[in-house]
PDB file of N, CA, C, O and CB in Angstrom:
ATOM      1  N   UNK A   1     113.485  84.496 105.887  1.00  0.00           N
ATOM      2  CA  UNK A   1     113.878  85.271 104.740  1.00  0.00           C
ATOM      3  C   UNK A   1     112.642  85.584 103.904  1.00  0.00           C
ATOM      4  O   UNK A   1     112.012  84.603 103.509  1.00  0.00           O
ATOM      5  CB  UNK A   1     114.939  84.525 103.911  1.00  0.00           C
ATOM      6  N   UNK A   2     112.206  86.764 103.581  1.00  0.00           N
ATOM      7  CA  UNK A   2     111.359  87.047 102.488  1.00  0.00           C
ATOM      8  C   UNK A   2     111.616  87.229 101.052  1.00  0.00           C
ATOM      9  O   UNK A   2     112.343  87.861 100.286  1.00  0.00           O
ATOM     10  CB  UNK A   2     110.859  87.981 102.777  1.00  0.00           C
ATOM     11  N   UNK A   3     110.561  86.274 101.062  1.00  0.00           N
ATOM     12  CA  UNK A   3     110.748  85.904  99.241  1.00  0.00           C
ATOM     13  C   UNK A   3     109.627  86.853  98.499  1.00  0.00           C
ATOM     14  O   UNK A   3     108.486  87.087  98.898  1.00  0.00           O
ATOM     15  CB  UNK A   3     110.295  83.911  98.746  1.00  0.00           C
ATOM     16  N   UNK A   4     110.330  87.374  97.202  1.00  0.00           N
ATOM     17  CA  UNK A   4     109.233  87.810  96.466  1.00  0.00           C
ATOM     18  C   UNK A   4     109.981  88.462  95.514  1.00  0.00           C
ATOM     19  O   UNK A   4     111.196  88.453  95.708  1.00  0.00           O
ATOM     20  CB  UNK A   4     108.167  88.634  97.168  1.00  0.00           C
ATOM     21  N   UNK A   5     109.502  89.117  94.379  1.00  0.00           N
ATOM     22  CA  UNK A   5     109.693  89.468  93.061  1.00  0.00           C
ATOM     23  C   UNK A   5     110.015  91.441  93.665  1.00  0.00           C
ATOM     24  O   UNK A   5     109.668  92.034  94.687  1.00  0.00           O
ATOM     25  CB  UNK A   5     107.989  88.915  91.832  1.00  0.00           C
ATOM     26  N   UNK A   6     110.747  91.852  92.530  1.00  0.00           N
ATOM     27  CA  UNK A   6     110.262  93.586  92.828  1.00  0.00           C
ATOM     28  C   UNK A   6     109.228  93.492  92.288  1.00  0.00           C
ATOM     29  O   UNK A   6     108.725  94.604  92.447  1.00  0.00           O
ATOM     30  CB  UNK A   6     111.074  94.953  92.217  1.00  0.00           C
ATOM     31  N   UNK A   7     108.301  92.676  91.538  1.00  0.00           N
ATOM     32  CA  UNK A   7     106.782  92.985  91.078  1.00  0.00           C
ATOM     33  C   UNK A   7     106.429  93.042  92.124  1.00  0.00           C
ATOM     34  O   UNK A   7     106.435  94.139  92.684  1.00  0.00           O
ATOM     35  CB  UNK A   7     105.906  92.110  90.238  1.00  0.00           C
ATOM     36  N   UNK A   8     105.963  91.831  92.831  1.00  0.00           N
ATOM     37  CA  UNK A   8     105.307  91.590  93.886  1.00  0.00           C
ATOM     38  C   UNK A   8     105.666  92.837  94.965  1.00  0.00           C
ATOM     39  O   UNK A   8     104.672  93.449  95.356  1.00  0.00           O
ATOM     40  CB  UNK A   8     105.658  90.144  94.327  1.00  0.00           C
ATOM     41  N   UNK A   9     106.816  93.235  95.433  1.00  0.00           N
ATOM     42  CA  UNK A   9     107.097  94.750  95.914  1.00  0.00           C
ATOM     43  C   UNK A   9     106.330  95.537  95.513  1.00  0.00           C
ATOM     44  O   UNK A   9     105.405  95.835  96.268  1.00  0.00           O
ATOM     45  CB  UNK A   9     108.247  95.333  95.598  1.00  0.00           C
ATOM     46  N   UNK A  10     106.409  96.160  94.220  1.00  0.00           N
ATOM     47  CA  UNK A  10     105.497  96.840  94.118  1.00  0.00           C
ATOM     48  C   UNK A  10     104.129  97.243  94.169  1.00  0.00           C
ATOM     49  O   UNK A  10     103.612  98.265  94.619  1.00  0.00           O
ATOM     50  CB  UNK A  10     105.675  96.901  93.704  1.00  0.00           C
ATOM     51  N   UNK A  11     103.541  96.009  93.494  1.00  0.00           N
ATOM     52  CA  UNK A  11     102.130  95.361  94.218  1.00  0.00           C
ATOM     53  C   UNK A  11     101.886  95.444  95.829  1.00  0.00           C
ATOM     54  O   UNK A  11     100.797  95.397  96.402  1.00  0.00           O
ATOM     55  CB  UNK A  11     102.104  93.727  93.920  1.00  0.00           C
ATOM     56  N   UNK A  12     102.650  95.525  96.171  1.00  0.00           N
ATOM     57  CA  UNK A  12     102.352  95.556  97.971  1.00  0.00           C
ATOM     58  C   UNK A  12     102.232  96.922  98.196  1.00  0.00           C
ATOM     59  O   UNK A  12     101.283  97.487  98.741  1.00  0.00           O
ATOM     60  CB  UNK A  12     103.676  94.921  99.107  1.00  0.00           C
ATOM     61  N   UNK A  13     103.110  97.357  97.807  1.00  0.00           N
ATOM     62  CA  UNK A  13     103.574  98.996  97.829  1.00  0.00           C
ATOM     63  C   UNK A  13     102.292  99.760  97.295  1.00  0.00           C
ATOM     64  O   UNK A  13     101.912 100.808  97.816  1.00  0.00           O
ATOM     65  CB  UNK A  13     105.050  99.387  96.698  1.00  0.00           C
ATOM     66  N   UNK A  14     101.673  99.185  96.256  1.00  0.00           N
ATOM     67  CA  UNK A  14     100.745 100.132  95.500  1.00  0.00           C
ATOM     68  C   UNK A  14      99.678  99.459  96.591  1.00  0.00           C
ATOM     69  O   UNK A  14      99.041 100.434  96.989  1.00  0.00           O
ATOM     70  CB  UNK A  14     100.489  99.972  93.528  1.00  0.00           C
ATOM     71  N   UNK A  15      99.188  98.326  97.243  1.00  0.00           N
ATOM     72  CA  UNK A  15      98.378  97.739  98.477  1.00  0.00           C
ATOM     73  C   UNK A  15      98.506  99.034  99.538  1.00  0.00           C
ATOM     74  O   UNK A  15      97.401  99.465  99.867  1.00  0.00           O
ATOM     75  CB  UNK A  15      99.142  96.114  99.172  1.00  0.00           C
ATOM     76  N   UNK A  16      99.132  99.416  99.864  1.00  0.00           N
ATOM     77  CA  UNK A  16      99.592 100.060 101.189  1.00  0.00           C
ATOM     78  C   UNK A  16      99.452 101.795 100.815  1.00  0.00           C
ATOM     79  O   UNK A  16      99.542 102.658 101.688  1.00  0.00           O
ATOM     80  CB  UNK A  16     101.408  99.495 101.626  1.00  0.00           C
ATOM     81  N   UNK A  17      99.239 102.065  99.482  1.00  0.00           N
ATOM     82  CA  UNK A  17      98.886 103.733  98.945  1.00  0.00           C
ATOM     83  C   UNK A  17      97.338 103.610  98.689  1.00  0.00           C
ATOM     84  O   UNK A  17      96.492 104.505  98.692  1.00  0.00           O
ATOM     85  CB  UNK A  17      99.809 104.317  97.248  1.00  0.00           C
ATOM     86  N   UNK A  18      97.225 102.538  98.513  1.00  0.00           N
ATOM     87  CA  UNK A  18      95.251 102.319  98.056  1.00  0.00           C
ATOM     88  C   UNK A  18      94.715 102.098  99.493  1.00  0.00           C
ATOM     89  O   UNK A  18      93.517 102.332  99.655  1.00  0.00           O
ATOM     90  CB  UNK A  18      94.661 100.519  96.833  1.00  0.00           C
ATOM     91  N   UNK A  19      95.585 101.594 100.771  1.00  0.00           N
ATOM     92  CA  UNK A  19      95.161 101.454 102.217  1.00  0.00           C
ATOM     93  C   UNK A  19      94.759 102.764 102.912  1.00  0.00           C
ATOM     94  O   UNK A  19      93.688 103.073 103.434  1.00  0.00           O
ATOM     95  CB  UNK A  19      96.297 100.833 103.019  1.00  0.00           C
ATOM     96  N   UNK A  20      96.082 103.559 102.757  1.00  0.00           N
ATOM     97  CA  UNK A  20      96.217 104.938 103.037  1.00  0.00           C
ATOM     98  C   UNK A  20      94.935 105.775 102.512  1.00  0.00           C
ATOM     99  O   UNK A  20      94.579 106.804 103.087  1.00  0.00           O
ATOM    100  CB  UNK A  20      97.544 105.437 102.383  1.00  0.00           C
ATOM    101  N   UNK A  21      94.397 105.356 101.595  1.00  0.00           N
ATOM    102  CA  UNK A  21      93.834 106.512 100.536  1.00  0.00           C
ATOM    103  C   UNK A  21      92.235 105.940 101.107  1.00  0.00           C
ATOM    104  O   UNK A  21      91.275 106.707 101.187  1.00  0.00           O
ATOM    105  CB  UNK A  21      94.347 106.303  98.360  1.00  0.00           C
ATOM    106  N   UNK A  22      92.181 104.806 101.390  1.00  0.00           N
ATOM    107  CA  UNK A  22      90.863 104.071 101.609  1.00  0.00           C
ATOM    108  C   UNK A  22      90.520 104.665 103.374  1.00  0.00           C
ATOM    109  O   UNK A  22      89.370 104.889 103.753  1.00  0.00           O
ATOM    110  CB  UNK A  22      91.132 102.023 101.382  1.00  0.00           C
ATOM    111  N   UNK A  23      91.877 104.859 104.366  1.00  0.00           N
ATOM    112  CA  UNK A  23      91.592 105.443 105.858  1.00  0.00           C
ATOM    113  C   UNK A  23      91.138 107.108 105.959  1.00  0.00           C
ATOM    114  O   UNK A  23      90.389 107.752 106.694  1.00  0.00           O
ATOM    115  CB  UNK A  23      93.088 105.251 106.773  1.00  0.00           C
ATOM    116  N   UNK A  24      91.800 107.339 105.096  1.00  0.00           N
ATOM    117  CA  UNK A  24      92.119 109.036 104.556  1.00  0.00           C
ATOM    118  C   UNK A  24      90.588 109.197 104.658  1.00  0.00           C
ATOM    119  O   UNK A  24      89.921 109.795 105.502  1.00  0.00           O
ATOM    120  CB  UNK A  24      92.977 109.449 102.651  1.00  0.00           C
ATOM    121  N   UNK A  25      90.087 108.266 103.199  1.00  0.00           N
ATOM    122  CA  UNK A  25      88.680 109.108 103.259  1.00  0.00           C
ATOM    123  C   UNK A  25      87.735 108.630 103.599  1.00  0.00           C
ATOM    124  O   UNK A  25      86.863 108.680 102.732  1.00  0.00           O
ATOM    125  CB  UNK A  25      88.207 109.599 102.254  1.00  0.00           C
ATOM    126  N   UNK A  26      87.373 108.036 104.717  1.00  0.00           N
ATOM    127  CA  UNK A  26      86.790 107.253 105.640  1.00  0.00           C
ATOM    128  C   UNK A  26      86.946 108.466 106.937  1.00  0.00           C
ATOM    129  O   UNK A  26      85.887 108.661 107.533  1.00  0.00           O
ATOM    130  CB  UNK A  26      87.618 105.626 105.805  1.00  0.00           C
ATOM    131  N   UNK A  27      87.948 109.151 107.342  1.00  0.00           N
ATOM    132  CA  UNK A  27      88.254 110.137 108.154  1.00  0.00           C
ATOM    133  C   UNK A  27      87.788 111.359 107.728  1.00  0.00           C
ATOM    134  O   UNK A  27      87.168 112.058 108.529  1.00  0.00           O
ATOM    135  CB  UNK A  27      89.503 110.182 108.362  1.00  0.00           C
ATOM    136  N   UNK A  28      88.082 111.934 106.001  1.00  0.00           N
ATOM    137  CA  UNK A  28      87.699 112.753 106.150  1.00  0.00           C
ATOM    138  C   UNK A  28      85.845 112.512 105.679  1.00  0.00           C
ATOM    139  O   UNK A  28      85.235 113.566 105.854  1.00  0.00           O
ATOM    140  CB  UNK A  28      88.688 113.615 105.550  1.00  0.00           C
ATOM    141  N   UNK A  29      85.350 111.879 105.388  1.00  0.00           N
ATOM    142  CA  UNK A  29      83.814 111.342 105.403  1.00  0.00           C
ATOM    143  C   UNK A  29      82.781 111.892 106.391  1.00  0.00           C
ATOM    144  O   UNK A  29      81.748 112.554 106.303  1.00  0.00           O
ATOM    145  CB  UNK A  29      83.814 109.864 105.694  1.00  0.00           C
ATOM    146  N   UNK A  30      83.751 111.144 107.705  1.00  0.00           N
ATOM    147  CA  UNK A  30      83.168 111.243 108.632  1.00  0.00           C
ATOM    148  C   UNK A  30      83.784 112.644 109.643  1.00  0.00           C
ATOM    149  O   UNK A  30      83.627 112.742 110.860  1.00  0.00           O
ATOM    150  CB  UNK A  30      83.202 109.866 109.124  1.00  0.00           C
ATOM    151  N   UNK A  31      84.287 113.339 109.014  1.00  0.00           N
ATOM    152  CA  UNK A  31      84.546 114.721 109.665  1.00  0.00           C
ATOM    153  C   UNK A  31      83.428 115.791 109.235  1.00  0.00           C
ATOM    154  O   UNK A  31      83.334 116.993 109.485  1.00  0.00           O
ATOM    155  CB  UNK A  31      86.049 115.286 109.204  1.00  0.00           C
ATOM    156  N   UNK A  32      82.750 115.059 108.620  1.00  0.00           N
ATOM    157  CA  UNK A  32      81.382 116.047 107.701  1.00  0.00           C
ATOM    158  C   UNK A  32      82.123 117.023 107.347  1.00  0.00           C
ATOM    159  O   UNK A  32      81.465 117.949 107.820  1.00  0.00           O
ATOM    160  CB  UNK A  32      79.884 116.759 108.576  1.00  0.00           C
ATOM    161  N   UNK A  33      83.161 117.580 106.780  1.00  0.00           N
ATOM    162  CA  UNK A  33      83.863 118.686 105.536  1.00  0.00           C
ATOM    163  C   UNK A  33      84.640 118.173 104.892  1.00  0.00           C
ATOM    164  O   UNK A  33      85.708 118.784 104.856  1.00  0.00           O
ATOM    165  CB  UNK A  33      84.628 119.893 105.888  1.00  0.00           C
ATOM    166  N   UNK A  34      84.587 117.036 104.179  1.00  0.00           N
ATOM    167  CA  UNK A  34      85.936 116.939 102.993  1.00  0.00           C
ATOM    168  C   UNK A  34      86.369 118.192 102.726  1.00  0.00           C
ATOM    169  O   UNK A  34      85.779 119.270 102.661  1.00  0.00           O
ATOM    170  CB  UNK A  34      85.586 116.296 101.455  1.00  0.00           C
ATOM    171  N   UNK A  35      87.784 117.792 102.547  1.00  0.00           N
ATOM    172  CA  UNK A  35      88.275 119.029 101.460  1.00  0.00           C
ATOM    173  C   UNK A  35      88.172 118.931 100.238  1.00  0.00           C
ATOM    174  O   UNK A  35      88.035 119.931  99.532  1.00  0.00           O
ATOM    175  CB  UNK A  35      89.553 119.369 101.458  1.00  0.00           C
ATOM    176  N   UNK A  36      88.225 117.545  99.691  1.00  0.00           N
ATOM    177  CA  UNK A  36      87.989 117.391  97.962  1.00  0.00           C
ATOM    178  C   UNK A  36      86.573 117.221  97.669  1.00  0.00           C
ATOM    179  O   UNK A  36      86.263 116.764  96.568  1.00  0.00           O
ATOM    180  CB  UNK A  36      88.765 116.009  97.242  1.00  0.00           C
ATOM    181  N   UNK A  37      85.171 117.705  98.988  1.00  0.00           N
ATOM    182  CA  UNK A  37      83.935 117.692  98.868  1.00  0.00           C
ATOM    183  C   UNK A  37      83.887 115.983  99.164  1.00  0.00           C
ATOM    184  O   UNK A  37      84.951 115.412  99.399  1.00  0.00           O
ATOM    185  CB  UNK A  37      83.381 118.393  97.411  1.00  0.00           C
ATOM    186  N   UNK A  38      82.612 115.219  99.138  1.00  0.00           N
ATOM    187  CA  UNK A  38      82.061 114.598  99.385  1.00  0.00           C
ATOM    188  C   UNK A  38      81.658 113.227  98.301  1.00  0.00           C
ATOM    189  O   UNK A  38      81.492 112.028  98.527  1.00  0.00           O
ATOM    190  CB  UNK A  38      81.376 115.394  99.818  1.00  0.00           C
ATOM    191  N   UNK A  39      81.599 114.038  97.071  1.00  0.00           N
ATOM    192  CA  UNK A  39      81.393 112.889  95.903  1.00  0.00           C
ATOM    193  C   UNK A  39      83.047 112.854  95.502  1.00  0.00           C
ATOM    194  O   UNK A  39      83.391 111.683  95.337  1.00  0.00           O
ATOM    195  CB  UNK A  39      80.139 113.429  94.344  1.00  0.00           C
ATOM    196  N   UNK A  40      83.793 113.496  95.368  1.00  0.00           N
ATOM    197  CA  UNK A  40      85.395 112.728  94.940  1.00  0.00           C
ATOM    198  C   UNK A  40      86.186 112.229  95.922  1.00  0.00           C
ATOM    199  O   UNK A  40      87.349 111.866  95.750  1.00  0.00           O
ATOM    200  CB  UNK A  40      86.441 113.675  94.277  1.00  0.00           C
ATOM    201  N   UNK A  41      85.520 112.198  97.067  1.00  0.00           N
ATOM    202  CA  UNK A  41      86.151 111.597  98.812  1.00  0.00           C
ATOM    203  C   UNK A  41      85.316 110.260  98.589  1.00  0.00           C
ATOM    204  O   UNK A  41      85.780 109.147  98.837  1.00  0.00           O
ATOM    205  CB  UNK A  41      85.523 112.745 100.708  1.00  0.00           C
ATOM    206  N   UNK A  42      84.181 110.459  98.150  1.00  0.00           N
ATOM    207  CA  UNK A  42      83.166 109.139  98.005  1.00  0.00           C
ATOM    208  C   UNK A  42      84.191 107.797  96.778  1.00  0.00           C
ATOM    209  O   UNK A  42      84.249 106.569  96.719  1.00  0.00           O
ATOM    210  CB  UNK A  42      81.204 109.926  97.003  1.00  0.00           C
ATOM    211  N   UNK A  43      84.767 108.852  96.072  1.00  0.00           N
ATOM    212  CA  UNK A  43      85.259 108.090  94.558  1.00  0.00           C
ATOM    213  C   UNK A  43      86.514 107.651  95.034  1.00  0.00           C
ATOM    214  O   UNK A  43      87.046 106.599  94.679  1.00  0.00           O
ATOM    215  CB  UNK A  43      85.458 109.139  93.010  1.00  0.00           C
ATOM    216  N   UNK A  44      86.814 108.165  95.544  1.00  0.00           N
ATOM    217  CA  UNK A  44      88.430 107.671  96.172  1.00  0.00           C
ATOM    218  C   UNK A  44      88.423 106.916  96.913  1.00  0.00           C
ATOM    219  O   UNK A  44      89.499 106.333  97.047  1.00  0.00           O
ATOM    220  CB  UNK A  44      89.289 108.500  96.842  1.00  0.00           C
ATOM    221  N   UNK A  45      87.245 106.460  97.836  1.00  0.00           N
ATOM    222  CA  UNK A  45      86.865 105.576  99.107  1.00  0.00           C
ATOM    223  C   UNK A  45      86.409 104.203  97.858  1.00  0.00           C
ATOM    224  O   UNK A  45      86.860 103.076  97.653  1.00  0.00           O
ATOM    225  CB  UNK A  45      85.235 106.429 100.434  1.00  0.00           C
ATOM    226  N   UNK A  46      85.320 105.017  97.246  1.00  0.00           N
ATOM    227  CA  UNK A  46      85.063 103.343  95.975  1.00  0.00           C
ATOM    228  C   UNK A  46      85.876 102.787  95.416  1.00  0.00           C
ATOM    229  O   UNK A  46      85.706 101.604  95.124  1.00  0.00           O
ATOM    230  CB  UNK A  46      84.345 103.377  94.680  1.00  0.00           C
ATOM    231  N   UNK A  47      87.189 103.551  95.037  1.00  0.00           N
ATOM    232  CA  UNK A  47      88.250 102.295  93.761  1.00  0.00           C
ATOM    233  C   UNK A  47      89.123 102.154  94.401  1.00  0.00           C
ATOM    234  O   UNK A  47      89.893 101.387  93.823  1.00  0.00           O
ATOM    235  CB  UNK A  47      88.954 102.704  92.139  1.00  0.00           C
ATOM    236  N   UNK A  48      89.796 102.695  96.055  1.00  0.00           N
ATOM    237  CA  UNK A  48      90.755 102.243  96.594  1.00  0.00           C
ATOM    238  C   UNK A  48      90.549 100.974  97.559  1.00  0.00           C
ATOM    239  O   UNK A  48      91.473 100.165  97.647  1.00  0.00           O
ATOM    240  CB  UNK A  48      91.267 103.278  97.143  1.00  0.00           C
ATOM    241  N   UNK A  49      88.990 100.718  98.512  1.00  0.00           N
ATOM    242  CA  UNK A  49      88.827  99.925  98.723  1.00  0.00           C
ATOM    243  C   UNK A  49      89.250  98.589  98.285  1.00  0.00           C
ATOM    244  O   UNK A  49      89.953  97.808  98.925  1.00  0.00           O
ATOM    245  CB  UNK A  49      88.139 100.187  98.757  1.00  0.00           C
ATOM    246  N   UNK A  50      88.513  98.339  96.595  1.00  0.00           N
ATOM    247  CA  UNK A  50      88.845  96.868  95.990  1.00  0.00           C
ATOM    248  C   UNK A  50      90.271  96.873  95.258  1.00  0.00           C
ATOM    249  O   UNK A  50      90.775  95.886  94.722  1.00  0.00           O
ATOM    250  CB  UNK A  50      87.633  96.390  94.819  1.00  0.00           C
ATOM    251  N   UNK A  51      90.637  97.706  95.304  1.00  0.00           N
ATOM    252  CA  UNK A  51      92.108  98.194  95.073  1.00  0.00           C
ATOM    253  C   UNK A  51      92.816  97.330  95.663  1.00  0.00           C
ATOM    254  O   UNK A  51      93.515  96.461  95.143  1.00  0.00           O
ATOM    255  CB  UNK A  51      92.509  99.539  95.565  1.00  0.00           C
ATOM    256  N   UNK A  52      92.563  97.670  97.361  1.00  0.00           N
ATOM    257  CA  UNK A  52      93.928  96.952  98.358  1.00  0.00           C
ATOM    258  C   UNK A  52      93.484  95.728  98.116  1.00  0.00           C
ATOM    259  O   UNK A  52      94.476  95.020  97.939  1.00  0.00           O
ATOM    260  CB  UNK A  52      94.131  97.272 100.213  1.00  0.00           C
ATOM    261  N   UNK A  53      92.228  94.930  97.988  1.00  0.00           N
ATOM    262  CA  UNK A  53      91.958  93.460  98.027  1.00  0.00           C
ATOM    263  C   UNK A  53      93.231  92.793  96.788  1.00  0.00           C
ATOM    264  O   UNK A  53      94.183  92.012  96.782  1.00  0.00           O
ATOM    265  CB  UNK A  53      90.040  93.152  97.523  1.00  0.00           C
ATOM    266  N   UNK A  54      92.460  93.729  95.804  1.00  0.00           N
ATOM    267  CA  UNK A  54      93.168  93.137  94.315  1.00  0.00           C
ATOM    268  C   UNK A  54      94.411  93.111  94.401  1.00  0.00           C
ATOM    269  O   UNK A  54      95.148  92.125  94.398  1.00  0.00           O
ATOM    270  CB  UNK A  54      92.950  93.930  93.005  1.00  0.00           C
ATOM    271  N   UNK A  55      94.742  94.491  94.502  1.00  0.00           N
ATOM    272  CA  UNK A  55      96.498  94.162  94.752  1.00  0.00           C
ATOM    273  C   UNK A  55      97.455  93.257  95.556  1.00  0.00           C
ATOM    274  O   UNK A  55      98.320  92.524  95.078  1.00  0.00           O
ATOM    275  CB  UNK A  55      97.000  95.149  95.202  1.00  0.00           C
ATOM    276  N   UNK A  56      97.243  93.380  96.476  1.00  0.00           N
ATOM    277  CA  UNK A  56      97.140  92.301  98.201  1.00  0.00           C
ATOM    278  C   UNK A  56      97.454  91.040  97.398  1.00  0.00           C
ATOM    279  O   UNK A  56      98.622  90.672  97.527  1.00  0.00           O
ATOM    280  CB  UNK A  56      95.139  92.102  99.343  1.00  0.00           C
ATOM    281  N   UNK A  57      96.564  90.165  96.465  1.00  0.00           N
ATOM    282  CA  UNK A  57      95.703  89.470  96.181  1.00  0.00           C
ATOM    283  C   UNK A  57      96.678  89.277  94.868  1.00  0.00           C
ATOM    284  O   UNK A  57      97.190  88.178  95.080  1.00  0.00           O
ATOM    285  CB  UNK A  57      94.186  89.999  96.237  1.00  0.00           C
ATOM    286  N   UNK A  58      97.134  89.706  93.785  1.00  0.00           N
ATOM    287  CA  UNK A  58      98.058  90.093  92.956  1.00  0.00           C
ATOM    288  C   UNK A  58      99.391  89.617  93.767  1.00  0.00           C
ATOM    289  O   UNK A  58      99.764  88.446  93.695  1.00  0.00           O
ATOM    290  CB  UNK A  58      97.910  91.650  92.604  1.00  0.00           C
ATOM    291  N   UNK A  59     100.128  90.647  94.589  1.00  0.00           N
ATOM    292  CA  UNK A  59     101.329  90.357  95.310  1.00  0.00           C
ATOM    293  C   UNK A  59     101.458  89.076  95.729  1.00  0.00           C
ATOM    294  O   UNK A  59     102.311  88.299  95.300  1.00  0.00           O
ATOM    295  CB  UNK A  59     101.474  91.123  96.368  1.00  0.00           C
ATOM    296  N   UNK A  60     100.663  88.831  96.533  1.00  0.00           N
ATOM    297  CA  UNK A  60     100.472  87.164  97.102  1.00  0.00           C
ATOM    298  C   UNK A  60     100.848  86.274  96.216  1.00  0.00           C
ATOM    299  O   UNK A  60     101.968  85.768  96.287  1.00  0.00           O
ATOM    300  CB  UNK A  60      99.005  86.671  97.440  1.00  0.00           C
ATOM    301  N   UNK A  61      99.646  85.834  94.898  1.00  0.00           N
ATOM    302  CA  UNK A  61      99.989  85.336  94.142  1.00  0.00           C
ATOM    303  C   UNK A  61     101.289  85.458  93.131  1.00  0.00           C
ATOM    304  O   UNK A  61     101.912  84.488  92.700  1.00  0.00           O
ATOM    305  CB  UNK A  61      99.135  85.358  93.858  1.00  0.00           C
ATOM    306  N   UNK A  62     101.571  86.830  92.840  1.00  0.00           N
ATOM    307  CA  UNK A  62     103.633  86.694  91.947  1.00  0.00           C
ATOM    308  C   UNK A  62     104.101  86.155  93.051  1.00  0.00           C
ATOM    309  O   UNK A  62     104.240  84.957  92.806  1.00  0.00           O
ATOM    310  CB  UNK A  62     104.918  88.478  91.453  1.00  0.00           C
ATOM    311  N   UNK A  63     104.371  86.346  93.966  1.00  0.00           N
ATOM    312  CA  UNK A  63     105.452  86.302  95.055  1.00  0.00           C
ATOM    313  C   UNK A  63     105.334  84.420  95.426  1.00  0.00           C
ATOM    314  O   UNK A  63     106.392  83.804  95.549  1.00  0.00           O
ATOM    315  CB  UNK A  63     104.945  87.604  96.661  1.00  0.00           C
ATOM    316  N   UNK A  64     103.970  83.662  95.575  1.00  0.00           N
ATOM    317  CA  UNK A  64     104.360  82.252  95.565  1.00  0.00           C
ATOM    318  C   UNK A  64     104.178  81.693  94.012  1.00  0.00           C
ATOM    319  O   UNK A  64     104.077  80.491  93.766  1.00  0.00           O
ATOM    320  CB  UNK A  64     103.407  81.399  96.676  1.00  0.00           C
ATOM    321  N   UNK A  65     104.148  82.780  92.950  1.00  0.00           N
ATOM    322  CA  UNK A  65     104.473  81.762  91.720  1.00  0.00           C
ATOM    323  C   UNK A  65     106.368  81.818  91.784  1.00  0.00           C
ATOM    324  O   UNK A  65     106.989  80.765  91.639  1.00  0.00           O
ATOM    325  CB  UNK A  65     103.631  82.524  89.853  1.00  0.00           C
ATOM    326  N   UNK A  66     106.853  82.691  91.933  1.00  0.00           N
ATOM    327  CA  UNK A  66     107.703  82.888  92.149  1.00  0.00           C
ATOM    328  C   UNK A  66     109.008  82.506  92.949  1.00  0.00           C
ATOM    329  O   UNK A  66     110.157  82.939  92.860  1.00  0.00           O
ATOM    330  CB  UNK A  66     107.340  83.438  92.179  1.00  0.00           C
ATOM    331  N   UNK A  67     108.329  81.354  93.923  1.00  0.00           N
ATOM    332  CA  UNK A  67     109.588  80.612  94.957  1.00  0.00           C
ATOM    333  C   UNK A  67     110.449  79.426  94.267  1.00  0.00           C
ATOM    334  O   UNK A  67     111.337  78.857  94.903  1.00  0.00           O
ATOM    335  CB  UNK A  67     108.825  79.807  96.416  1.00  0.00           C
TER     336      UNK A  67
END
């Protein structure tokens, strides 16, 4: 059975849009043409990275303060 908070849901949830967003522009990086150019593909690759850690990292922790 999985235990956890709808915080902790959400926290995962917002983990898994900062994942997406961190493959996205890693793909388009290395396609040499962003479409949003190169420095806001760069910016989106920088705060979604420590994003998924933090959040990840967030969820984990509500979800076993929480049992």
């Amino acid at each position: 059975m999985m235990t956890g908070t709808p915080k902790s849901a959400l926290f995962l949830g917002a983990c898994c849009v900062a994942a997406i967003a961190a493959v996205g522009s890693v793909f388009e990086l290395s396609s040499g043409h962003p479409q949003l150019g190169s420095s806001v593909t760069g910016i989106i690759l920088a705060i979604s990275v420590p994003a998924v850690g933090l959040l990840f990292y967030a969820a984990v922790r509500d979800a076993n303060a929480n049992q």
